[in-house]
N, C-alpha and C positions, 0 to 999 in steps of 0.2 A: 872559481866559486860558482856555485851552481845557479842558477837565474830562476828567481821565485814566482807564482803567477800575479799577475798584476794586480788580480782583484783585493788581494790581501790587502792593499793600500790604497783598496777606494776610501775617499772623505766625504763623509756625507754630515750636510749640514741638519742641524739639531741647536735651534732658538730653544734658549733656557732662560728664563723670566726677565729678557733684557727686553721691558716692554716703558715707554714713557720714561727713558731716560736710566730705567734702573739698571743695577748691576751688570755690566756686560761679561758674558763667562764664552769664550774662543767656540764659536760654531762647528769649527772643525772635528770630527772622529775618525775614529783610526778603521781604516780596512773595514772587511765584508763581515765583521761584528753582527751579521745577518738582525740579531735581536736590535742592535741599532737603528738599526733600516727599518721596522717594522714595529715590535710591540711593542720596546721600549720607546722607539722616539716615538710612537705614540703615546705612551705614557707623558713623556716629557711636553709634547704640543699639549696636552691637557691642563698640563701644570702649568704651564705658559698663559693660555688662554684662562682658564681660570683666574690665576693672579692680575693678569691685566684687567678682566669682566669687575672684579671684586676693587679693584684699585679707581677704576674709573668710573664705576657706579656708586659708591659708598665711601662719606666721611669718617675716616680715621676718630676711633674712638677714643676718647681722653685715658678713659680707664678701663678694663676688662669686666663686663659684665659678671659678677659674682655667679648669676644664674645658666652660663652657657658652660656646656660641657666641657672638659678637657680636651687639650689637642690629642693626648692618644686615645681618647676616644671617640673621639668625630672621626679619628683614623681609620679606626679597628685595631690598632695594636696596644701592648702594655703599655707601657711609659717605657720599661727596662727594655725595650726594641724601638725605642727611637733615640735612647740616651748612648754615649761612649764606647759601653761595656757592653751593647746587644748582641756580641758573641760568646761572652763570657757564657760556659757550662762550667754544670758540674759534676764530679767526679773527675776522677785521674783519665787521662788519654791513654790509651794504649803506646806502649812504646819497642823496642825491638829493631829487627831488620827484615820484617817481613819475611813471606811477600804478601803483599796488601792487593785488597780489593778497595772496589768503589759502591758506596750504601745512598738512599736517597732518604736522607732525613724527612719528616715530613715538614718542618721548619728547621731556618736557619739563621743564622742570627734574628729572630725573632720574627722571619720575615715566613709566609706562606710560601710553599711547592704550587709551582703552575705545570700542572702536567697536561695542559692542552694538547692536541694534537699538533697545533701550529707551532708552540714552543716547540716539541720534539722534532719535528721536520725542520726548525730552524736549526736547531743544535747539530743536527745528523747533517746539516750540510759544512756546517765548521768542522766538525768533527773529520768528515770525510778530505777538508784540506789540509787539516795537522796532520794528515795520516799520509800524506802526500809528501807535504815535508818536512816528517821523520823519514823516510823512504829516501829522499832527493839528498837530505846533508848528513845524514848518514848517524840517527839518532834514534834507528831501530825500527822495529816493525811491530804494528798495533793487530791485535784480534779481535778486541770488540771495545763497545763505546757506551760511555752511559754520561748523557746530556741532561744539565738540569738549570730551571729558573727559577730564582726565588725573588719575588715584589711586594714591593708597599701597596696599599689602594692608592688610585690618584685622586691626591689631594691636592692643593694650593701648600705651595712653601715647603715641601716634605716628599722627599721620592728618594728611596733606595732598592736598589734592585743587584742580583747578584746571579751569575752565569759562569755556567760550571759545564766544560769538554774537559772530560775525564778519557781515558785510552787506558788499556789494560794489553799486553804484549811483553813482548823483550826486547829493553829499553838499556841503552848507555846515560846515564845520566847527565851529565855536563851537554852531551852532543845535542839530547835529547830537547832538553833547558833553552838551548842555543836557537836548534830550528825552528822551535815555538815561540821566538820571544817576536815582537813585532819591530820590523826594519827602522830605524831612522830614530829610535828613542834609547835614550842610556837608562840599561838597566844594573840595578844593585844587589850585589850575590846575598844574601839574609839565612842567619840560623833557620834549620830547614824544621826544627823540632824534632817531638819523639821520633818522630817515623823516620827521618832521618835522608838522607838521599841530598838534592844538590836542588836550590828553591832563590829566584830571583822576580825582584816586582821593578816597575817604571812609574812615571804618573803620565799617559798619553794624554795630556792635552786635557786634565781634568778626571778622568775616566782611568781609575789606576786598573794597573793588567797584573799578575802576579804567575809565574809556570814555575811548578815543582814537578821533580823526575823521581823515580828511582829504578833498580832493573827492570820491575814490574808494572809499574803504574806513569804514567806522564798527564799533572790536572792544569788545564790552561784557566784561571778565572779572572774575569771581570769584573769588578766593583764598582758601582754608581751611587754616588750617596751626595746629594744636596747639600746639608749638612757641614759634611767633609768630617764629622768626627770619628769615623771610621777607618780615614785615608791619613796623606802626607805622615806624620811620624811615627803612629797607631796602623800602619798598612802592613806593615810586616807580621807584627803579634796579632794582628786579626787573620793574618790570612794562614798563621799556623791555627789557632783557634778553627777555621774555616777548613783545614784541610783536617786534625781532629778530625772532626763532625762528619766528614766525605768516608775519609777512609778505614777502615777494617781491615785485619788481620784473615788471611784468606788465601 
């Protein structure tokens, strides 16, 4: 078996609102998730710090002020992108055998495109290690990449964010599946949808992963959602809903 680079399974810690005794959710993260290490866990130390500032300065109100905004709008999102179904579109998915490309919605599941430069340079170094090992175990060879973030604003109590290394090459699928999936977690094969090809998700540690293949495309994504109603038994049909949304006929 071929021997993977180490960095893939760096853990880096990431406090998520376990602040005066509340919820405690596993610090641990998976691998060099670069957007971990950076924008997102900054997002998440926001969320943290916030929720503590707000907890420790301010008595719990009895009842909800009638005159204060909604939470999705103190957000900035709908309500239908913080609720269950923030993936659900509409119209029919394209269906077939391709070969598929990869599109940059400008939202997804209801959530904005951060096309920073930073996100891009972060993506393009993940991307550059999938691409590695698809090469190493033998699940093909990539020609180009198209890297994408999508986030909530940071708010208190509310963070979902979603990270998309997409690869466009000539791909085995199953192998393909296999080299991207991250060491040390059991992952579950799941109906791949229209598009069809070979699609399996984990839950790392909080933080579900999901990599679909097919000859042409291989999409590694990341799901973060506080909430969780996104994730555990709704991860699967969101993340065909999510891969929809990415891929095109092409």
């Amino acid at each position: 078996m071929a021997l993977r680079p180490l960095s893939r399974h760096a853990r880096l810690e990431v406090p998520l609102l376990a602040c005066n005794g509340g919820p405690a959710v596993s610090a641990h993260r998976r691998r060099l998730w670069t957007w971990l290490g950076t924008a997102t866990r900054s997002a998440l130390l926001a969320i943290a710090v916030a929720a503590c500032s707000s907890a420790g300065s301010k008595p719990a109100a009895p009842h909800p002020s009638p005159s204060k905004a909604s939470p999705s709008a103190s957000i900035g999102l709908s309500a239908s992108a913080m609720g269950p179904s923030a993936c659900v579109t509409a119209g029919r998915p394209a269906g077939g055998s391709g070969p598929w490309k990869f599109v940059a919605p400008a939202a997804l599941c209801g959530l904005p495109l951060d096309n920073s430069t930073q996100s891009q340079q972060l993506g393009q170094t993940v991307a550059s290690e999938n691409k590695l090992l698809l090469t190493m175990d033998g699940g093909g060879t990539a020609t180009s990449s198209t890297t994408l973030e999508y986030q909530s604003p940071r708010v208190p109590n509310f963070y979902r964010s979603i990270n998309v290394v997409g690869l466009r090459g000539t791909f085995h699928p199953a192998a393909a599946v296999s080299a991207v999936e991250e060491q040390g977690y059991t992952y579950t094969t799941e109906p791949p949808g229209p598009h069809g090809g070979v699609m399996a998700c984990a839950d790392t540690e909080g933080v579900e992963n999901c990599v679909w293949a097919t000859s042409t495309t291989v999409c590694d994504v990341q799901i973060i959602d506080l909430s969780r109603e996104l994730l555990g038994a709704n991860v699967a049909v969101n993340a065909v809903r999510i891969r929809d949304a990415l891929e095109a006929p092409g």
